[in-house]
C-alpha positions as a Python dict, from the first residue, in 0.01 Angstrom:
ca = {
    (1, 'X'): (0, 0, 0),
    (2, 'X'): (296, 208, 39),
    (3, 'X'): (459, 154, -222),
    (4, 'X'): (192, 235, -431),
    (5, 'X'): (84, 546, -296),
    (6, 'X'): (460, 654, -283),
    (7, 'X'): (469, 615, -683),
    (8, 'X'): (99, 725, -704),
    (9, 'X'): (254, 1040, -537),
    (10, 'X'): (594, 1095, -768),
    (11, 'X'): (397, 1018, -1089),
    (12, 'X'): (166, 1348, -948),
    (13, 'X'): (452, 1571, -882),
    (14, 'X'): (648, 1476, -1218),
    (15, 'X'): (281, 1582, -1393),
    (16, 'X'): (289, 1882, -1149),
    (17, 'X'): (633, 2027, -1255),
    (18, 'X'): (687, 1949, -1611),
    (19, 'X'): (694, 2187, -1867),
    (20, 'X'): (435, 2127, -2156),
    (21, 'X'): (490, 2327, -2513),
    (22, 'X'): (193, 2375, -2666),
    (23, 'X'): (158, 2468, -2988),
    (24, 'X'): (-98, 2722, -3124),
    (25, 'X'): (-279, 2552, -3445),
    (26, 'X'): (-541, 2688, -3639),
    (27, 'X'): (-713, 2445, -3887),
    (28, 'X'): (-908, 2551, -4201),
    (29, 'X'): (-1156, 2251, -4302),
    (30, 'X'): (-1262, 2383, -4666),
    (31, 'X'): (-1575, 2231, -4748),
    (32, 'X'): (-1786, 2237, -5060),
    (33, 'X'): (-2092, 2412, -4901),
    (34, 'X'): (-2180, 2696, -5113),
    (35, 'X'): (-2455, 2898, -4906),
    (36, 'X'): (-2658, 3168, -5047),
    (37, 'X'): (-2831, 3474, -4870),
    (38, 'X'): (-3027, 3782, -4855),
    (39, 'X'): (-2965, 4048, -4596),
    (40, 'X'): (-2951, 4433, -4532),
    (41, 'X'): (-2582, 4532, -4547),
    (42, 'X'): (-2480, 4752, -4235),
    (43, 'X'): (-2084, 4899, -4210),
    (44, 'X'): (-2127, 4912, -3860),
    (45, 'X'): (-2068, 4519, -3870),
    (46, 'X'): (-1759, 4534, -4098),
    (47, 'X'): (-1423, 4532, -3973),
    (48, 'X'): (-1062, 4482, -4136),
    (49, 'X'): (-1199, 4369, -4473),
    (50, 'X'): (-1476, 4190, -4381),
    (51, 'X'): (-1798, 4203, -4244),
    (52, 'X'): (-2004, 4005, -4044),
    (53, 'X'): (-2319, 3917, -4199),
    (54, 'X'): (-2605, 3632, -4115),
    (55, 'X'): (-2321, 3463, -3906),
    (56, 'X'): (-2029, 3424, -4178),
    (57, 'X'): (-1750, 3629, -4228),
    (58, 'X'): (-1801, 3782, -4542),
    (59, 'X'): (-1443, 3968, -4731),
    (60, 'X'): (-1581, 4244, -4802),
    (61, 'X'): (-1330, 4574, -4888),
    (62, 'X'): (-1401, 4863, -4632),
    (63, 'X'): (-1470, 5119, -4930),
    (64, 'X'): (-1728, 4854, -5148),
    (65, 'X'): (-1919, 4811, -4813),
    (66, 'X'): (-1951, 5194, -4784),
    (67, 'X'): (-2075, 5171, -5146),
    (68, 'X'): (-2339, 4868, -5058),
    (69, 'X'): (-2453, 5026, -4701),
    (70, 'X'): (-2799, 5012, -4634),
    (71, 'X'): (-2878, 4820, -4928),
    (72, 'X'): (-3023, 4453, -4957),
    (73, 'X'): (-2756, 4212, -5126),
    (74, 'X'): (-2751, 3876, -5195),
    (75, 'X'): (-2414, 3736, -5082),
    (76, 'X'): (-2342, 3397, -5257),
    (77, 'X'): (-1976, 3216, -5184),
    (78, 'X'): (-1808, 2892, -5040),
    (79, 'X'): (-1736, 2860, -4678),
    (80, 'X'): (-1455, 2774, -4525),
    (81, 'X'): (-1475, 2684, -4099),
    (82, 'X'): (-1199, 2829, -3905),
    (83, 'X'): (-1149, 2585, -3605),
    (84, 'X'): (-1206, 2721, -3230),
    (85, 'X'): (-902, 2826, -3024),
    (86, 'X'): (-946, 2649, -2676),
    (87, 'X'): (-764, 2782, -2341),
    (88, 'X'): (-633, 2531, -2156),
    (89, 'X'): (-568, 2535, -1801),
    (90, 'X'): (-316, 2769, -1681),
    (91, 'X'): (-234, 2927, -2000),
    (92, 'X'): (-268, 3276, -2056),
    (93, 'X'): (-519, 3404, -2338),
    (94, 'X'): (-417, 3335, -2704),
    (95, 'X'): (-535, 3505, -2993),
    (96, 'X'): (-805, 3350, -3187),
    (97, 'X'): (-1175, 3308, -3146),
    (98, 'X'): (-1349, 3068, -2857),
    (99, 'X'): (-1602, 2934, -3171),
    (100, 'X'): (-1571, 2763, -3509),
    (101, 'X'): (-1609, 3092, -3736),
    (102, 'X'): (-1709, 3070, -4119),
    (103, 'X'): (-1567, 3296, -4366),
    (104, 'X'): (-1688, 3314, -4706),
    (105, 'X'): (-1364, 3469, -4888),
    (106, 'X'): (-1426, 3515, -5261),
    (107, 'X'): (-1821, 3596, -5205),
    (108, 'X'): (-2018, 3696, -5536),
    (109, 'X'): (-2239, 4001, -5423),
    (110, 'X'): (-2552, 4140, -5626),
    (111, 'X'): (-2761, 4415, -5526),
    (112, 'X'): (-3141, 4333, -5456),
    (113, 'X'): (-3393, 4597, -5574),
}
């Protein structure tokens, strides 16, 4: 009984003490999902180059999305899924998002009358 709580006990403090690298990786899974639809375009959403619209990430240029504001568009494109950025225990805050994020990057944009 000793003896195994004795190496029950190192094993813990060798866990306790050790350094761990880990390694920041962001995955893209591309998938062939082309999604389609309508909504009121609004600059106050857009940020960097893209804009957030009907929960994607749209790439959108800053001055095209002053052009488009307040108008109805159809936004038509293929998503790509960013993978979520976890914290683990004890780590300081990286840079990423906590949630899966979809971007649509080369969207095809026509205005709606």
């Amino acid at each position: 009984m000793k003896l195994s709580l004795t190496i029950l006990f190192l094993l813990f403090a060798i866990s306790c003490f050790s350094q761990t690298n880990y390694t920041l990786k962001t995955t893209l899974y591309k998938t062939s999902d082309i999604v389609s639809f309508i909504t009121k375009l609004d600059i106050t959403n857009a940020t960097k180059g893209r804009i957030y619209l009907n929960g994607y990430v749209v790439k959108i240029e800053y001055e095209q999305a002053k052009k488009l504001h307040g108008k109805k568009i159809r936004v038509t494109g293929k998503v790509t899924t960013v993978k979520a950025v976890k914290k683990l225990p004890g780590e300081e805050i990286r840079q990423g998002r906590e949630k899966n994020t979809q971007y649509i990057e080369s969207p095809k944009i026509e205005i709606i009358k």
